[in-house]
C-alpha positions in Angstrom: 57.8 143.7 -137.3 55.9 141.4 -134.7 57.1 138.0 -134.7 53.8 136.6 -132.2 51.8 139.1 -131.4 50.2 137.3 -128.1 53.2 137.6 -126.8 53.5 141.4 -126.1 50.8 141.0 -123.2 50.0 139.1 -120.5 46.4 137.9 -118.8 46.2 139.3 -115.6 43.8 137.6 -113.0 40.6 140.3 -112.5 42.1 143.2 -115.1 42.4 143.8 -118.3 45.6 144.9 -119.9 46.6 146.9 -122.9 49.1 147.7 -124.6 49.6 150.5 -127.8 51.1 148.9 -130.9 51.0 152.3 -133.1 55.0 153.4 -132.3 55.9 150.0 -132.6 54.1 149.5 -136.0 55.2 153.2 -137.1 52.0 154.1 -137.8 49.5 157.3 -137.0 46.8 154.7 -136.8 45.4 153.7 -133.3 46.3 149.9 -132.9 45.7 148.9 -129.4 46.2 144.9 -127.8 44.2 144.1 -125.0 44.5 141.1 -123.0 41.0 140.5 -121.1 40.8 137.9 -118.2 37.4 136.0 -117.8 34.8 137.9 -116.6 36.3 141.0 -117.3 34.4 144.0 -119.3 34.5 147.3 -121.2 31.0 148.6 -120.5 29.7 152.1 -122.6 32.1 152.2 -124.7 32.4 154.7 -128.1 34.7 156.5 -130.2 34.9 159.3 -132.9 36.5 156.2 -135.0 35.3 153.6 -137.1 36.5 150.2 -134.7 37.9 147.0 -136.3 37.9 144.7 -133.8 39.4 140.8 -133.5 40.2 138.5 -131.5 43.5 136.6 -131.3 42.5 134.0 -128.6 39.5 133.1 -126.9 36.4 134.5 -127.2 34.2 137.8 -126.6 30.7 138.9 -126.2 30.0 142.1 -127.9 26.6 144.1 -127.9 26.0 147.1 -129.0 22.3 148.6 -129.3 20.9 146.6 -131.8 22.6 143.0 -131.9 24.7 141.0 -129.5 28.1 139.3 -131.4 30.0 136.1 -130.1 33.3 136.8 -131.5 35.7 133.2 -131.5 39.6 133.2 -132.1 40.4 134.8 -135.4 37.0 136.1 -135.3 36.6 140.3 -136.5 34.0 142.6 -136.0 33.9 146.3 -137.6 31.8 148.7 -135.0 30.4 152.2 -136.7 32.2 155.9 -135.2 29.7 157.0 -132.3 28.4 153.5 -131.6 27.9 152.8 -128.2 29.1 149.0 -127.3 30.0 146.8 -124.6 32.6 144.4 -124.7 32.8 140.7 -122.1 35.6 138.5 -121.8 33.9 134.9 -122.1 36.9 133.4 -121.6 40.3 134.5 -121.5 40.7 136.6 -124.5 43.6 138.7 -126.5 42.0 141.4 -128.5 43.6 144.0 -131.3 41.8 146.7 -131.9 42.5 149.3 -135.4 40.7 152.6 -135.2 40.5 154.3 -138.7 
């Protein structure tokens, strides 16, 4: 169980941290936080899984080849296996991330 689950990471001025939730959750499933200070990116990114995507605070730009996102607080986003995708940090912002 996860009481807050903001709490489990911390922003960190000009990095982005991240932190694997799937032992602590008991699950197989990838289930990854990431806490993204302003500015920061994830540039090129894909995977062999289907990615659910939300943010827990703040907000995120996210483009892929066809369509640019603005994701707010609370906000989820499902991105295709094998899509390419780029993720900014518009403001401070603490993302989970499911791969299935």
């Amino acid at each position: 169980m996860i009481d807050n689950i903001c709490d489990l990471i911390k922003y960190h001025d000009g990095q982005i941290a991240s932190r694997s939730l799937s032992r602590k959750l008991t699950v197989d499933t990838p289930v990854t936080l990431y806490a993204m200070a302003k500015g920061e990116s994830i540039s090129n990114e894909s995977g062999k899984l289907t990615k659910l995507i939300q943010v827990l605070e703040g907000s995120l730009q996210v483009e892929t080849a066809d369509e640019r996102y603005l994701l707010e607080a609370q906000g989820m986003l499902s991105i295709a296996a094998d899509q390419v995708h780029n993720l900014y940090a518009l403001e401070d912002s603490k993302i989970l991330q499911i791969e299935l």
